[in-house]
N, C-alpha and C positions, 0 to 999 in steps of 0.2 A: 750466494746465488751466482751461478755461472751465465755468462752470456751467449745466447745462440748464435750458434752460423748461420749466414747469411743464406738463404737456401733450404735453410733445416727446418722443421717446423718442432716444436714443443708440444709436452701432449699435451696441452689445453686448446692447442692451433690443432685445425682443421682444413686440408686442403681438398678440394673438389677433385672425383678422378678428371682425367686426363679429358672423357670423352664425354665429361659432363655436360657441356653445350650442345654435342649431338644427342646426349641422350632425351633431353629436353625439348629442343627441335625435334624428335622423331617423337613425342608424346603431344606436342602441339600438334603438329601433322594430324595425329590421330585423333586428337579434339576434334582438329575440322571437319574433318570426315564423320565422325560420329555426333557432331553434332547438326547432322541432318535430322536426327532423330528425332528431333524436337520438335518434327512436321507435327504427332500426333499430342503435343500439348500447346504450343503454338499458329496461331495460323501462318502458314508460309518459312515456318520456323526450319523448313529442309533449305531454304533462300540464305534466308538471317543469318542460322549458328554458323557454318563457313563463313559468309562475307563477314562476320562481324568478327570471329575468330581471328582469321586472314588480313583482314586493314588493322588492328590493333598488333596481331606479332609479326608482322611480315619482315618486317624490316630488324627485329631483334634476331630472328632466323630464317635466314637467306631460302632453308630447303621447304619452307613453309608456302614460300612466293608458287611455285609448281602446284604444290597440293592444293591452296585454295583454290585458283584456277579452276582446275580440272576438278573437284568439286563445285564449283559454282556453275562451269558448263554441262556438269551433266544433270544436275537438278533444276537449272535451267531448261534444259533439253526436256526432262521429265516434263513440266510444266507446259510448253510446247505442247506435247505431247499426250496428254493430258484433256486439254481444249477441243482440239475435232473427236475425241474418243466420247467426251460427255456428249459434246451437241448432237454426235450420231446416236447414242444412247437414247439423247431426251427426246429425238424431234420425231427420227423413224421408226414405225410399228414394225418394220421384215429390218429393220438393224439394229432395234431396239435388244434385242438379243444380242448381237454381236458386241453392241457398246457396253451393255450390262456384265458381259463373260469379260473382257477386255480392260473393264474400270478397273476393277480390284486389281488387275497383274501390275500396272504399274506402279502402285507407292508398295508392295512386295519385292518386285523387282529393284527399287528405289533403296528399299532399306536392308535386303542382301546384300547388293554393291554396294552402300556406305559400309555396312559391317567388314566385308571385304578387304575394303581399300584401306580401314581403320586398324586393323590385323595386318597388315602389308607395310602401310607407311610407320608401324610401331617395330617395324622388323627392319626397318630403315631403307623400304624398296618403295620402290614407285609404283603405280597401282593407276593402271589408263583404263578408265569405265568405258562399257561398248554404249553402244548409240548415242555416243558427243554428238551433240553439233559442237563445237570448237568457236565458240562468240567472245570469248574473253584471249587473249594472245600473252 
C-alpha cells in the first residue's frame, strides 16, 4: 500500500470544485428569492421564506446578506402596497373598480420579480427589484 502525497487526493477521496462555496451561495440566494413563493401556501409566506432563508445562511454565505435584504424590501414594499389598493377596492363604489383591476397586479408582479431575481442570483448576479422602498439597509 503506498502512501499519498500530501495534497493529492486518492480515488476514494473526494475534493469539492474550487467554486463550490459560491456555487452554494448563489443557489441560497436563489432559495431566498423563490421562496417568496410560498405567499400562495403560506400566509405571508412572500415575508417568512426570505427572512427565514436569510437569518439562518446569512452568515455561512456572505453574498446571501444583499439578496435577503432586497428580498425582504421588496415584498415588504409589496405588502405596503398592497393595503391602500384593498381599502380603496373595499370601501369605494367609483374606485371599487380601480382597486379590484389593481388587486391581482401586484402578488403577479410580486411573483415575476421573485422568479426573476431567482434566475439572476443563480447566475451569480445581483438582481434590484423596481418599486423598493429600501427599509432594511
Amino acid at each position: 500500500m503506498t502512501t499519498p502525497i500530501p495534497g493529492q487526493t486518492t480515488p476514494n477521496q473526494q475534493t469539492p470544485p474550487s467554486d463550490y462555496k459560491t456555487q452554494q451561495g448563489r443557489q441560497w440566494a436563489m432559495f431566498c428569492h423563490l421562496s417568496a413563493l410560498s405567499m400562495y401556501l403560506i400566509p405571508f409566506g412572500d415575508i417568512l421564506g426570505p427572512l427565514i432563508i436569510w437569518q439562518i445562511k446569512k452568515d455561512e454565505f456572505p453574498e446571501l446578506n444583499a439578496h435577503g435584504k432586497e428580498a425582504l424590501n421588496f415584498h415588504l414594499s409589496m405588502l405596503i402596497y398592497m393595503i391602500p389598493v384593498t381599502i380603496i377596492g373595499i370601501l369605494g363604489t367609483i374606485f371599487c373598480f380601480v382597486g379590484f383591476i389593481i388587486l391581482p397586479v401586484i402578488p403577479v408582479l410580486s411573483t415575476v420579480f421573485s422568479i426573476i431575481a431567482g434566475i439572476k442570483a443563480n447566475q451569480g448576479e445581483f438582481y434590484q427589484y423596481p418599486l423598493t422602498i429600501r427599509m432594511i439597509k
